[in-house]
C-alpha positions in Angstrom: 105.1 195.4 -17.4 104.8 199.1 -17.7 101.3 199.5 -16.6 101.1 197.7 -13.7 104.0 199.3 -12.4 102.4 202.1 -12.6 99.2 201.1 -11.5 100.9 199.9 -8.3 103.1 203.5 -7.8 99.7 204.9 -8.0 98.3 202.6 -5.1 101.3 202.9 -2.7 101.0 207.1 -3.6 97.6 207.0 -2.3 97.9 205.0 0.3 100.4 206.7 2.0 98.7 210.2 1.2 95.4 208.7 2.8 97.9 207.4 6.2 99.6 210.9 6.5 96.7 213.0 6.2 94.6 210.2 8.7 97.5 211.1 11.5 96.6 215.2 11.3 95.4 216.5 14.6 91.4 216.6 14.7 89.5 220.0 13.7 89.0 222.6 16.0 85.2 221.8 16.6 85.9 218.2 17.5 89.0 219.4 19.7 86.6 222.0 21.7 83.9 219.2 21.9 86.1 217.0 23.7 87.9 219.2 26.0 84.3 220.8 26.6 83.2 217.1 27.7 86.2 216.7 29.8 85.5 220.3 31.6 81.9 218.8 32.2 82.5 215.4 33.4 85.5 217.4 36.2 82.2 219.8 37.3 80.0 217.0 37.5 82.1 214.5 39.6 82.9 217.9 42.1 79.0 218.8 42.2 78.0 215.1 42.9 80.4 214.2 45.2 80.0 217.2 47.6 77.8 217.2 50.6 75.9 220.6 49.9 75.1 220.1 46.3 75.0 216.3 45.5 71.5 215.9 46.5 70.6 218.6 43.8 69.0 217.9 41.1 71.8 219.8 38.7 72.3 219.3 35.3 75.8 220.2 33.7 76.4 221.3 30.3 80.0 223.1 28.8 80.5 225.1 25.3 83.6 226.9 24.8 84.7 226.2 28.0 81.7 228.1 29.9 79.8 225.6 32.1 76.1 226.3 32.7 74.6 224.6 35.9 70.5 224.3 35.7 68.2 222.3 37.6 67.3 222.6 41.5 68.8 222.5 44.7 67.2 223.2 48.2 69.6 226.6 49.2 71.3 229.4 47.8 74.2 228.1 49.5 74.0 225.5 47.1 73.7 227.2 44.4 76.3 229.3 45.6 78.8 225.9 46.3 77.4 224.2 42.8 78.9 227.6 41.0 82.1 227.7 42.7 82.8 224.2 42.2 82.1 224.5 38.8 84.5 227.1 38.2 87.2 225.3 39.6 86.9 222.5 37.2 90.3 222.4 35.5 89.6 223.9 31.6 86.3 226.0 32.7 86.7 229.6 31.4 83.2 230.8 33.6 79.9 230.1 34.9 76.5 230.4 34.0 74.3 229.7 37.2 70.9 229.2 36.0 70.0 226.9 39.4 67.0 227.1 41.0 66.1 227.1 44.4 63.5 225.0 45.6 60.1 226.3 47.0 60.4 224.7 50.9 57.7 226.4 52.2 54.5 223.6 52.6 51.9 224.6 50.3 48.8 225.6 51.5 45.5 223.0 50.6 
């Protein structure tokens, strides 16, 4: 009777050691992964959504809270307006504006 008592103290110890450690909070790389997602998807629904820059072609990417903006858009105005929307994305630290501006000029044949 002895050793399956024990036996079954051993199961209910681990079980509940494997349950509390299962509720800790999530490391710090998968905590900054998901606010950094959250800080993107806030820039890309402001950039998309506003007249000047939706037409862009602007991609959106976040780490460690910086946002960096690539792609093209037809006007430094644009690029200017993509930036500054981007920065007010709640959870963005700063900017890296590596947009483009598209050549409008017609090329010659």
């Amino acid at each position: 009777m002895k050793p399956i008592s024990n036996t079954l103290s051993a199961v209910f110890l681990a079980a509940t050691l494997l349950a509390v450690t299962g509720c800790s909070s999530p490391p710090p790389d998968t905590t900054q992964y998901l606010a950094d997602v959250d800080v993107t998807n806030k820039a890309k629904a402001a950039i998309f959504t506003d007249p000047l820059t939706k037409d862009g072609q602007i991609d959106v990417s976040t780490t460690k809270g910086v946002v960096q903006l690539t792609g093209v858009v037809s006007s430094q105005a644009a690029k200017e307006r993509a930036g500054h929307l981007a920065r007010q994305a709640s959870g963005a630290f700063g900017v890296k504006n590596d947009l483009q501006i598209a050549n409008t000029e017609p090329q010659p044949k």
